[in-house]
VOGU-3710 file (C-alpha; in Angstrom, 3 decimals, decimal comma):
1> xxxxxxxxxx> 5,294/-16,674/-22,327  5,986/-15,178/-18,652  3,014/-13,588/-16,955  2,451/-11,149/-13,829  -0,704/-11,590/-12,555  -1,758/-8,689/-10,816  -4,236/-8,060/-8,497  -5,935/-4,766/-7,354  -3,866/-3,721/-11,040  -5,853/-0,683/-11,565
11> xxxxxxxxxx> -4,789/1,041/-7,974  -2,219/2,457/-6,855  0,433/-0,301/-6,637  -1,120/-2,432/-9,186  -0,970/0,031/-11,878  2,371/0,625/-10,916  3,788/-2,850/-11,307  2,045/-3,103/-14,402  3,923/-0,787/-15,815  7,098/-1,901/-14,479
21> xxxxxxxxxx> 6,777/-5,671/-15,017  5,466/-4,802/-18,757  8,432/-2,918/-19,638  10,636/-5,953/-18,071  9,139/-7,912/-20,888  6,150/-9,879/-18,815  2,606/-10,238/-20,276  0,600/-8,954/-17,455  -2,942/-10,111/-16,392  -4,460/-7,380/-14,314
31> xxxxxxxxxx> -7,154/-8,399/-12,029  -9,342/-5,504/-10,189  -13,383/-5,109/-10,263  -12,770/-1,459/-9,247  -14,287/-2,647/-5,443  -12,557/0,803/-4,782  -15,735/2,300/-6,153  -17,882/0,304/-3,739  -15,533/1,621/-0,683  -15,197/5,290/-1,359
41> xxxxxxxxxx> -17,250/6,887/-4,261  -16,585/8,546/-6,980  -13,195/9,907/-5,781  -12,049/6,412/-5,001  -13,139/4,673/-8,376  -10,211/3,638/-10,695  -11,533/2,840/-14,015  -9,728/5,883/-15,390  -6,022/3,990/-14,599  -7,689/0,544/-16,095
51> xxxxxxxxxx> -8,652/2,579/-19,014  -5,067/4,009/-19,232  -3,417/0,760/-18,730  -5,250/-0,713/-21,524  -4,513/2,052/-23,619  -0,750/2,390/-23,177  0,483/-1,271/-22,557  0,279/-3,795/-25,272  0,723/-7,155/-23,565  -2,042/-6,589/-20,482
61> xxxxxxxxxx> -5,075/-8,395/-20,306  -7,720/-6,751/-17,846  -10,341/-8,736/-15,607  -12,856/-8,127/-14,049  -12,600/-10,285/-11,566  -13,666/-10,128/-8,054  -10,604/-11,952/-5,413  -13,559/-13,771/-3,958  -14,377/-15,595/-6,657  -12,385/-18,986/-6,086
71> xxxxxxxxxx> -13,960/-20,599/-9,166  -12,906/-17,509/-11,265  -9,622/-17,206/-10,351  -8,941/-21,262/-9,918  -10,290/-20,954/-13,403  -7,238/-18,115/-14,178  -4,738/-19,852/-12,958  -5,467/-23,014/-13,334  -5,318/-21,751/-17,662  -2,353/-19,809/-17,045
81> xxxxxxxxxx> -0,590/-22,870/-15,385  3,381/-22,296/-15,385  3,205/-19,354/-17,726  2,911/-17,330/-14,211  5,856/-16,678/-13,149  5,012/-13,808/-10,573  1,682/-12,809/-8,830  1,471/-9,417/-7,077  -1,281/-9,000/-5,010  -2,480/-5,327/-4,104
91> xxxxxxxxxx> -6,321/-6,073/-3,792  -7,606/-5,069/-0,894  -10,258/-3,140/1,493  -7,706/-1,015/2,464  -9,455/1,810/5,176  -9,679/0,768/8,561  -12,641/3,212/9,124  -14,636/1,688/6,122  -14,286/-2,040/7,880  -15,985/-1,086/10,781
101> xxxxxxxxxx> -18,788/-0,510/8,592  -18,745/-3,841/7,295  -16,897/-6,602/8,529  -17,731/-9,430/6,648  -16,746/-7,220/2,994  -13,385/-6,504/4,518  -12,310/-9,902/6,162  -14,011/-12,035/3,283  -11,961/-9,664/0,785  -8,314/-9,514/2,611
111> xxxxxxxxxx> -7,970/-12,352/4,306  -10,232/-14,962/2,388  -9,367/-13,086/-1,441  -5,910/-14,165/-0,180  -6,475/-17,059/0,740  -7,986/-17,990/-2,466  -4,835/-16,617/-4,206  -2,170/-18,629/-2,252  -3,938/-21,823/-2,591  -4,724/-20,886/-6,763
121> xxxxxxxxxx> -0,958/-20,467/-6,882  0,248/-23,847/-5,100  -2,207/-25,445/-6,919  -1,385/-24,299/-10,216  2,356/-22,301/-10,424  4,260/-23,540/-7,463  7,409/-21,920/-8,379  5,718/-18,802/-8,958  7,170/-15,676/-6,560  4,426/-14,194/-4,221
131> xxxxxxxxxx> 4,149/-10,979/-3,312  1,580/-9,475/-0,724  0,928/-5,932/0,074  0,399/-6,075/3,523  0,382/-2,770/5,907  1,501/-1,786/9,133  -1,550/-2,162/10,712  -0,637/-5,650/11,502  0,868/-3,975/14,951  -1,952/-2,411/15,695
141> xxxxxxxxxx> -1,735/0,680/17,982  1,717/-0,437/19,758  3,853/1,933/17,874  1,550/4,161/20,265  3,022/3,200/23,395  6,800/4,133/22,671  8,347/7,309/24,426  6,799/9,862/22,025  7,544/13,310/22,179  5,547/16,767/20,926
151> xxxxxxxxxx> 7,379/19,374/18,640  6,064/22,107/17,098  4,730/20,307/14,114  5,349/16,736/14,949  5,790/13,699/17,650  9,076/11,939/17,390  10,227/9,312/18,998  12,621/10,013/21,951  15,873/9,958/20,990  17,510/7,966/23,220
161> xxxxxxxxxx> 14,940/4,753/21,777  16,224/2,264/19,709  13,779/2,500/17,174  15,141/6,415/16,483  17,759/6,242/14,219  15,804/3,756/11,538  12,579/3,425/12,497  10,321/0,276/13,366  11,764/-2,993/12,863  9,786/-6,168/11,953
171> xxxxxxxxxx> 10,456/-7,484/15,374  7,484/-5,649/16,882  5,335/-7,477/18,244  1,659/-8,103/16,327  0,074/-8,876/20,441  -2,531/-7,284/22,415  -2,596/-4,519/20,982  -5,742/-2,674/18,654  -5,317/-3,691/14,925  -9,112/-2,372/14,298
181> xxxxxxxxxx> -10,844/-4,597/11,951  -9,069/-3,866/8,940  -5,394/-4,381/10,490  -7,406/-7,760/12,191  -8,387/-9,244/8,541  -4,568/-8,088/7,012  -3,275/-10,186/10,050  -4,514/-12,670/8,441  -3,916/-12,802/5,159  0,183/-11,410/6,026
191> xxxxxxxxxx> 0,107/-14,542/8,549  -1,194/-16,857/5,849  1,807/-15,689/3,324  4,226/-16,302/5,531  2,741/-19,561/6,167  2,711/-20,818/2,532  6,219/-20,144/2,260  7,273/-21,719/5,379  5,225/-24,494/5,404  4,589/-24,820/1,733
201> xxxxxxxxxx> 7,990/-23,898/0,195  6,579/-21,467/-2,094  8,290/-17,907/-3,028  6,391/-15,863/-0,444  7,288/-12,300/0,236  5,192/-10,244/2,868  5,884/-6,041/2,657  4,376/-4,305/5,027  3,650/-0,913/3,811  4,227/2,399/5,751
211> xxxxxxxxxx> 2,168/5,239/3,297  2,143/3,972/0,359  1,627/6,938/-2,350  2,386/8,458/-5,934  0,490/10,059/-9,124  -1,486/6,646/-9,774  -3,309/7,163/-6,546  -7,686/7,700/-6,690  -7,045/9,303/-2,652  -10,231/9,278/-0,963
221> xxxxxxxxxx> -11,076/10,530/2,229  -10,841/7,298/4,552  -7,489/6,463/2,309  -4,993/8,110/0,273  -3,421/10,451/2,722  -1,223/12,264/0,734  -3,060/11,804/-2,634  -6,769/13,239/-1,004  -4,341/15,856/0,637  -3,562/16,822/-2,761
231> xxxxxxxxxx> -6,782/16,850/-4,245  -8,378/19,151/-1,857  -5,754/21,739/-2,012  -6,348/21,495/-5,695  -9,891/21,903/-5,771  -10,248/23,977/-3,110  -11,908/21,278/-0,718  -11,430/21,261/3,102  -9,396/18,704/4,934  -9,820/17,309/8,036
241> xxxxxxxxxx> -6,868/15,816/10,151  -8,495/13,148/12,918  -6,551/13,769/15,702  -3,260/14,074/17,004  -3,012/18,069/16,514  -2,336/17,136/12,975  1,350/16,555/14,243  0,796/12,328/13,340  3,801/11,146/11,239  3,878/8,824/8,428
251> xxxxxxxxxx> 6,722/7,806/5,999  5,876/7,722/2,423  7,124/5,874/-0,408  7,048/6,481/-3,836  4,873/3,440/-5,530  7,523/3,227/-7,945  10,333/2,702/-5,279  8,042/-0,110/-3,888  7,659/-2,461/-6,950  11,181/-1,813/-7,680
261> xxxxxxxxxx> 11,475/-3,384/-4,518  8,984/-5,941/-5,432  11,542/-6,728/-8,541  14,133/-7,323/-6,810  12,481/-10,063/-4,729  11,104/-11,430/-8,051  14,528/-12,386/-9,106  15,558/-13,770/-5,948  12,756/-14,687/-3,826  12,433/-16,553/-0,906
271> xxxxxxxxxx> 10,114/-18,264/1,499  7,850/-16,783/3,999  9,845/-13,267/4,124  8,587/-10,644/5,553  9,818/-6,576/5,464  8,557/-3,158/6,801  8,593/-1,045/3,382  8,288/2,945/3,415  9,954/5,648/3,419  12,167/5,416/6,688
281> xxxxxxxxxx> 14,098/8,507/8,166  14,932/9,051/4,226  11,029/10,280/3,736  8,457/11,280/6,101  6,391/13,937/7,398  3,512/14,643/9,672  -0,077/16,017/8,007  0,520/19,534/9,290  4,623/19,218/7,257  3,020/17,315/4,265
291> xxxxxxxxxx> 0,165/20,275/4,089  2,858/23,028/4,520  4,883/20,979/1,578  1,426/20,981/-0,534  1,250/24,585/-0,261  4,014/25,558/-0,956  4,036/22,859/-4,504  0,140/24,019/-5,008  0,556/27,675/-4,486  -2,181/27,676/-2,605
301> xxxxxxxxxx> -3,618/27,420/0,928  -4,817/24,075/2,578  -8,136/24,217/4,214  -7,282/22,157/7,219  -9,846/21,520/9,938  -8,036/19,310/13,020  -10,497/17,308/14,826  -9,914/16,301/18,309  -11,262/12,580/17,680  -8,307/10,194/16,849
311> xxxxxxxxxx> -9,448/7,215/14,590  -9,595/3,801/16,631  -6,216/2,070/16,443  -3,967/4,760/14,340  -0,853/5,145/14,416  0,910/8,465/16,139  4,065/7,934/14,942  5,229/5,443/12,062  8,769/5,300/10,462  9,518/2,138/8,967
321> xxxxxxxxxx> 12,885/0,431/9,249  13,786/-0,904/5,914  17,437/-2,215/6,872  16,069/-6,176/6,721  15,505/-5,290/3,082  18,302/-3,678/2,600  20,279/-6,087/3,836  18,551/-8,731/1,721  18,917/-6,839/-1,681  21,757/-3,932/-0,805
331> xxxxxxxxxx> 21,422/-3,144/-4,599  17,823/-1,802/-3,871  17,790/1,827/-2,845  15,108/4,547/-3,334  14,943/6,892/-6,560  12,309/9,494/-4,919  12,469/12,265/-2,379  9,078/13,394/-0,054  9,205/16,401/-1,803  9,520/14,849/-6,015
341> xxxxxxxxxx> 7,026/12,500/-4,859  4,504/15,354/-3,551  5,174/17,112/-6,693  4,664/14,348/-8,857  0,960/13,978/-6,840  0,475/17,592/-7,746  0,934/17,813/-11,305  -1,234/14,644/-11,855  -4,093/16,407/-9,289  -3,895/19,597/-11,454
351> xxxxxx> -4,034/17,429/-14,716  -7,265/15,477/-13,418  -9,141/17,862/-10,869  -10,459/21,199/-11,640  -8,982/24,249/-9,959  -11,870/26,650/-7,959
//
């Protein structure tokens, strides 16, 4: 028996590389106490996708198990032993507006759930591969201070910047610069991968996610961009863009184009790697492009409200440079466009949210 355990495996990526893994012939053990709930309400909660993952994949096991919980999940492993051959970890307090709210919750959750994960895993499947879903946000607010440039519906990098062409490379550095608290506790926990590899030996890889988005995604208003984008076009909700004019760009990938990235690591990992992940110069968009792109997919009009307070610490422009990867496994590539993954948000929006 070969088993995924999963973390966070009823959100967005977790669900996701359920899926995947299943249908690669793993028994999955999912791991999420839907602390999504906790963060954001109702719209955040995720029960629905452990209900559907229950429902529609034979060989996964949910628990309800909170990362915290070092007896519980020494307990996991420590049963599951060398049957693990992979552990994907996606659990997370993932809004860095939410962690000023409550420090401890985030820090003790991302940095200290990780913690507890890493050590579970050396103790108890060493030659397991390690993935951890870590974010940007580890450079704080330096992408800030590059030679940006205002167009009509977006800042852009000047072109004569090396970081034009591709994007940001994982050469940037993670120094004095604002992470806010939640980039500050995902410092952490990205630092402690690496280290486990390096030090350790163990099969660590480190992703650091641009927007990370698809039809699996319970979007809330402090996270979900795209996804709570979605939803309020569909139900008829305003939106309100913090900052920036609205012209803020992120690249998204496709949750599916991640864990396929994830897979390929899986079958040839290595120690203490670490990759910016998202959807480079081949997808990206600022919030006043992606709501243009939702209206014209919703048939509808966004009710966008632009506030002139930027949140502490975010990012003006972020494309991420994916050419380490690349390089790594050339046979990875992605399968979905801004626009199929947009639609792909709207039809599962329209299927779970009702229209006004």
């Amino acid at each position: 028996m070969a088993v995924a355990v999963i973390t966070g495996s009823s959100g967005l990526i977790g669900s996701e590389a359920a899926g995947f893994f299943h249908e690669h012939g793993l028994d999955i053990v999912g791991v999420d106490n839907n602390m999504r709930r906790v963060f954001f309400g109702e719209d955040g909660s995720v029960a629905w996708n452990t209900q559907r993952l229950q429902r529609s994949l034979p060989r996964f096991r949910h628990l309800d198990v909170d990362v915290r919980d070092r007896e519980a999940i020494d307990g996991l492993f420590r049963d599951l032993g060398s049957d693990i051959v992979l552990v994907i970890h996606a659990a997370a307090q993932p809004s860095h507006d939410w962690a000023a709210q409550d420090p401890f919750t985030d820090f003790s959750v991302n940095a200290l759930g990780t913690l507890s994960l890493l050590e579970a895993t050396r103790q108890s499947a060493p030659e397991a591969a390690f993935i951890f879903t870590s974010t940007n946000k580890v450079y704080g607010d330096t992408p800030n201070r590059l030679p940006l440039v205002e167009h009509e519906t977006r800042w852009e990098v000047d072109p004569t910047h090396p970081y034009a062409a591709h994007g940001i490379d994982e050469n940037m550095s993670l120094d004095e610069s604002m992470h806010s608290i939640f980039g500050a506790s995902k410092v952490a926990a990205d630092i402690l991968t690496q280290e486990y590899g390096r030090y350790f030996g163990m099969k660590t890889g480190v992703f650091r996610g641009g927007c990370l988005t698809g039809p699996g995604h319970s979007g809330a208003e402090l996270h979900g961009f795209l996804a709570y984008l979605v939803k309020c076009a569909v139900t008829g909700r305003p939106y309100t863009v913090n900052g920036y004019k609205g012209k803020q760009v992120r690249d998204n990938i496709h949750s599916y184009d991640l864990v396929n990235a994830f897979c390929h690591f899986f079958h040839a990992p290595r120690a203490g790697a670490v990759y910016n992940m998202g959807g480079s110069r081949h997808a990206n968009c600022s919030v006043l492009e992606a709501a243009r792109l939702t209206e014209q997919l919703c048939g509808r009009a966004v009710d966008l409200r632009l506030s002139e307070q930027a949140r502490a610490g975010d990012h003006i422009w972020w494309i991420s440079d994916v050419r380490r990867f690349q390089r790594d496994y050339p046979e990875w590539s992605y399968r979905y466009t801004l626009e199929e993954t947009v639609a792909e948000i709207v039809e599962a929006a329209r299927t779970a949210w009702p229209r006004r």
